[in-house]
C-alpha positions as CSV (number, residue, x, y, z in Angstrom):
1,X,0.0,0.0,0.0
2,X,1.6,3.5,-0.8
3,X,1.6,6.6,1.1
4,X,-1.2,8.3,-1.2
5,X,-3.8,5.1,-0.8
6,X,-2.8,5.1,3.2
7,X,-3.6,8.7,3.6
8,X,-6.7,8.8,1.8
9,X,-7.8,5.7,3.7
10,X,-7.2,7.9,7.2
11,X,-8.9,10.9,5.8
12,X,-11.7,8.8,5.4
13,X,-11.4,6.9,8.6
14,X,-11.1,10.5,10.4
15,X,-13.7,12.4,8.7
16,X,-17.1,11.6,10.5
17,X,-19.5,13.9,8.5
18,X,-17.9,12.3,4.9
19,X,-21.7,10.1,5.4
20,X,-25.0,10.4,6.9
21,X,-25.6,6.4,7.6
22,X,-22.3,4.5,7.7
23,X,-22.3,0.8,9.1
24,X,-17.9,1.4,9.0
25,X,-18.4,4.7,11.1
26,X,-21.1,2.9,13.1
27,X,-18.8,0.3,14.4
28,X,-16.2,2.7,14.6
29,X,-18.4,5.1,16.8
30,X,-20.2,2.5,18.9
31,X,-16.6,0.9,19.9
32,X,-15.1,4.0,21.0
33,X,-17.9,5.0,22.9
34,X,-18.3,1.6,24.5
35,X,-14.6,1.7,25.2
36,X,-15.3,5.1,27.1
37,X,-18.7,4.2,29.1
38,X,-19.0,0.7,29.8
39,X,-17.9,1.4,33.0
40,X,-21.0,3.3,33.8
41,X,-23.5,0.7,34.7
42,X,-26.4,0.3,31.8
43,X,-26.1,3.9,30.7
44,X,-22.8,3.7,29.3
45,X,-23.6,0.9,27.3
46,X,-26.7,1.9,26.7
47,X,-25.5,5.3,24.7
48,X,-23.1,3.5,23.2
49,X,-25.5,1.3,21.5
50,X,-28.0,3.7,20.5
51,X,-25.4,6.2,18.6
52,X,-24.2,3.0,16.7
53,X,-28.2,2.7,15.4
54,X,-28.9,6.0,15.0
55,X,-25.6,6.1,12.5
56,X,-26.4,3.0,10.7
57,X,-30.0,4.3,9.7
58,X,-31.8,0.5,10.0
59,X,-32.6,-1.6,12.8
60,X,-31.1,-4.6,11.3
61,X,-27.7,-2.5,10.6
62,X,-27.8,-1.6,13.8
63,X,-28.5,-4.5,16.0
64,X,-25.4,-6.7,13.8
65,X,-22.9,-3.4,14.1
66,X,-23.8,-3.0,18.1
67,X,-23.0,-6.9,18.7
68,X,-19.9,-6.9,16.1
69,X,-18.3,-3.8,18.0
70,X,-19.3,-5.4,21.7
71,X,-17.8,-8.6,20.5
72,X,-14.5,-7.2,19.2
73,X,-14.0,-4.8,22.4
74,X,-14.3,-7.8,25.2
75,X,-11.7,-10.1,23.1
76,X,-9.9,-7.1,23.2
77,X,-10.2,-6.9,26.8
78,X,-10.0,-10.7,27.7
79,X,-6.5,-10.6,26.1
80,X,-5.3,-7.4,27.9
81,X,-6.7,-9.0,31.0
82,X,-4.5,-11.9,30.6
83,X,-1.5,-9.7,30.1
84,X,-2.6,-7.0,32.9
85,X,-4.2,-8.9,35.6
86,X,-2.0,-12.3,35.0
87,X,0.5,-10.8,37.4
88,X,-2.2,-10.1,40.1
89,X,-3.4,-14.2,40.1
90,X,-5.6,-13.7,37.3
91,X,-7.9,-15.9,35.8
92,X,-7.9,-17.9,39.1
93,X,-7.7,-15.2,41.4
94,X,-11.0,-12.5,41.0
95,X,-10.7,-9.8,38.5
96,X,-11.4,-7.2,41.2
97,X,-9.0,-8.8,43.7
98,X,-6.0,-8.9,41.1
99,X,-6.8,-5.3,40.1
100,X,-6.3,-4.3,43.7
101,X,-3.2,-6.1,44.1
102,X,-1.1,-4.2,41.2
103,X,-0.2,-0.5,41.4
104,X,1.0,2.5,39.7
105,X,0.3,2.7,35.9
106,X,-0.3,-1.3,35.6
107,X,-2.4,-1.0,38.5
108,X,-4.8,2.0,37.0
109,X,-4.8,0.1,33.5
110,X,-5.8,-3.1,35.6
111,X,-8.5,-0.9,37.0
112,X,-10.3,0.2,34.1
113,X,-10.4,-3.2,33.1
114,X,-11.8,-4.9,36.3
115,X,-14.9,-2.9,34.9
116,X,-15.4,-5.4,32.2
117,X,-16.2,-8.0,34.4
118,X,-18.7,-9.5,37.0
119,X,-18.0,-8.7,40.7
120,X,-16.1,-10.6,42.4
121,X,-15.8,-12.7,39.4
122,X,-13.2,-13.7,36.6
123,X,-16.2,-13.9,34.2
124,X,-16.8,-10.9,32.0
125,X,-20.1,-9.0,31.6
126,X,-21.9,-10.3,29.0
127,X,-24.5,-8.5,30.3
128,X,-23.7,-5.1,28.9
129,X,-23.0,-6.7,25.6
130,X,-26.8,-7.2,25.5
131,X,-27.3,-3.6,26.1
132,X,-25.1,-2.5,23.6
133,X,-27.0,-4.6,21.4
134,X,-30.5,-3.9,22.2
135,X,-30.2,-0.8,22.3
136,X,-28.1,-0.5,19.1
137,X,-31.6,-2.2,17.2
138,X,-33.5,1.1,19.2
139,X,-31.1,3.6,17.8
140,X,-31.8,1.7,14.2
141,X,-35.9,2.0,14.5
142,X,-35.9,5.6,15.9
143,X,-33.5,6.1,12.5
144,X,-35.7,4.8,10.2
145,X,-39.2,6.4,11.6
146,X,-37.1,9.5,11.1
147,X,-36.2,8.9,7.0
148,X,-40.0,8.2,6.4
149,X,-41.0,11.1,8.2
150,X,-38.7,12.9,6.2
151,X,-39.5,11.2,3.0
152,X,-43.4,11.6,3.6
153,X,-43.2,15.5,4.4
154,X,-40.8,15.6,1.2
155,X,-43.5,13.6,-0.8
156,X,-46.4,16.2,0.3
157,X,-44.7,19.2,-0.1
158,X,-44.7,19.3,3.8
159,X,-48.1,21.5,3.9
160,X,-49.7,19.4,6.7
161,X,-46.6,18.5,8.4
162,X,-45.4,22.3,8.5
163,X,-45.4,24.4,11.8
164,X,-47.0,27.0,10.3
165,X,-50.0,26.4,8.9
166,X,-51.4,28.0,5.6
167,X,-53.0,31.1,5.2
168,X,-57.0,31.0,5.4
169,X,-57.1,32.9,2.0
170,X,-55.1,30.2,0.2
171,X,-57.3,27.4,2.0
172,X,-60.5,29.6,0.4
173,X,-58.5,29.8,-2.7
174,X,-58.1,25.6,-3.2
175,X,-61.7,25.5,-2.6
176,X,-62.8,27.9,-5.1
177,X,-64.3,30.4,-3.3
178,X,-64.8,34.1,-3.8
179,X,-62.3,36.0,-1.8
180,X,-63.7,39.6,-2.3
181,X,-60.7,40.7,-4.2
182,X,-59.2,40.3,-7.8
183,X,-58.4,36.7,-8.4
184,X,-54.8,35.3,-8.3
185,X,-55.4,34.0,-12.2
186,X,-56.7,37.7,-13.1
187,X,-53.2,39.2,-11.6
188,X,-51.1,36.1,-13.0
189,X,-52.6,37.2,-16.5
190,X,-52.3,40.4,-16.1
191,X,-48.6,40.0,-15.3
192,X,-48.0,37.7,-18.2
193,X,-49.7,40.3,-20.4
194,X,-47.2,43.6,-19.2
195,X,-44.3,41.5,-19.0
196,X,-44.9,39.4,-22.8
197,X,-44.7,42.8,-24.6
198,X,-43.1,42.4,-28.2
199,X,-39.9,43.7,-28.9
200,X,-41.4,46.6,-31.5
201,X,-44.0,48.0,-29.0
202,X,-40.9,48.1,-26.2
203,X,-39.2,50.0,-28.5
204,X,-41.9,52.2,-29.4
205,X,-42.7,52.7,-25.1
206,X,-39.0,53.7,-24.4
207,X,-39.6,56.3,-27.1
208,X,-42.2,58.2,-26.2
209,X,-40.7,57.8,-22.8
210,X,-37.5,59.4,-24.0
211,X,-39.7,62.2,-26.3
212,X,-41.8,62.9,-23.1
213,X,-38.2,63.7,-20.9
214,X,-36.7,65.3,-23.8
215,X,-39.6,67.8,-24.5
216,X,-38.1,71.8,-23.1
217,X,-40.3,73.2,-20.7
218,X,-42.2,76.1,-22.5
219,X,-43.1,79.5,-20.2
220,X,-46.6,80.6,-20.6
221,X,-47.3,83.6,-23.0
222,X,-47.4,87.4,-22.2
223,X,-50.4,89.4,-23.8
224,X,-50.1,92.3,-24.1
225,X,-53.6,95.0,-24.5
226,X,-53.0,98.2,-25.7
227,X,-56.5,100.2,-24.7
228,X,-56.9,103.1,-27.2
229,X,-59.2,105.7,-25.8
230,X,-60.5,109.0,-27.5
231,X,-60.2,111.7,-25.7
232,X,-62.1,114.7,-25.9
233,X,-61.4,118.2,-25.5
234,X,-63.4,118.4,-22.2
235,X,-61.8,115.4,-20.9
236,X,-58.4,116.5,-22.1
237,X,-59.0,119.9,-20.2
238,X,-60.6,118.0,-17.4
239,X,-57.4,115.5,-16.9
240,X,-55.1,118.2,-17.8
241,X,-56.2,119.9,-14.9
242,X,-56.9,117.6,-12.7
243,X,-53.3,116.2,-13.4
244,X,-51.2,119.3,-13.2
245,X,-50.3,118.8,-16.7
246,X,-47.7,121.8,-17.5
247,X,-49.3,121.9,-21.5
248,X,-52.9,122.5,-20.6
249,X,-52.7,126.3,-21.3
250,X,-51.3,125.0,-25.0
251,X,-54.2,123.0,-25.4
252,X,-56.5,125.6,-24.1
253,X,-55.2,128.2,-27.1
254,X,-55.0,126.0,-29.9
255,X,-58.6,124.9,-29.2
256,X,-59.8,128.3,-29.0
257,X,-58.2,129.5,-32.2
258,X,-59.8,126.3,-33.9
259,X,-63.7,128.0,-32.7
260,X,-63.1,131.2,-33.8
261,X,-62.0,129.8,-37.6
């Protein structure tokens, strides 16, 4: 195997999201997590088992990758055991009682794995394996309720399924009823109409448009009255006067030689 096939097989191995369901990831995650927790009594196991179903996305996938993974960790632990707690008296002396009788780091490793087994006993816990197990088929039922949920609210477009239901007005609408207002065909049409305009009558549109802006602003016309008015001798005199006008003693002699002639 060369370097390139060996890294690609760890960046595989080490990327978690590369699936959604994975039986290789699943036996991988509920090993690891049984390695961790099967010291806490039921629980551990128990969480183990149901992360192992939920990952395999089927009851069946999950129950076989639960029991593979339990199986493989307590071989792994019966042959530690035999190296660890054989110098404590192991297998004839109590797992628990050889555990006790080793110290520093060989001591804590014989601890953790005195947790494998019966108390008081040099049998391990099958017991926990059928937890893991069990609860590995859970995690693979609660999996598959959840893709046929999923696929059903996919299949109906999710309207009944949604947490907001639908407006009354479209619920009206389905049901053919009048709303009261213009109908959603009339402003679909009327839409397609504005917006299905020909290329010409576009053309012609943005003209007058451009006509209209062009167009200068024109300033409203001035008239102009000239009043023509006839005035009389009397008047002239009268307005002269009343004026102050410095020619009125003109006026009065030319109009007096024009009597006398």
């Amino acid at each position: 195997m060369d370097s390139g096939t060996l890294k690609s097989s760890l960046v595989k191995l080490i990327d978690m999201d590369n699936e959604v369901y994975s039986t290789r990831m699943a036996t991988v995650f509920c090993l690891v997590t049984s390695a961790l927790l099967w010291w806490i009594p039921v629980f551990g196991p128990a969480v183990a088992g149901y992360v192992c179903g939920r990952k395999t996305g089927s009851m069946v996938k999950g129950t076989i990758c639960a029991l593979i993974s339990g199986t493989f960790l307590l071989f792994i632990v019966w042959g530690m055991s035999a190296f660890v707690l054989g110098h404590g008296g192991y297998p004839a002396v109590p797992a628990g009682e050889a555990a006790a009788s080793l110290k520093g780091i060989v001591g804590a490793t014989a601890t953790y794995l005195q947790t494998f087994f019966t108390e008081g006993t040099s049998s391990l816990n099958l017991a926990n394996l059928g937890v893991v197990t069990v609860f590995g088929s859970v995690g693979g039922i609660l999996s598959r309720q959840i893709r046929k949920e999923t696929a059903h609210l996919i299949a109906v477009g999710a309207a009944e399924g949604s947490a907001r239901p639908a407006a009354r007005s479209m619920l009206l609408y389905g049901r053919n009823k009048e709303l009261g207002f213009e109908s959603f065909d009339d402003c679909i049409a009327s839409q397609r109409m504005t917006t299905n305009m020909n290329k010409d009558t576009m053309a012609e549109h943005n003209a007058e448009k451009g006509e209209k802006a062009k167009a200068p602003e024109r300033k409203p016309a001035t008239t102009v009255q000239t009043v023509t008015s006839t005035v009389t001798g009397t008047d002239t005199d009268a307005q002269s006067k009343g004026q102050g006008n410095p020619f009125s003693d003109i006026l009065e002699k030319f109009s007096n030689k024009k009597d006398k002639t």
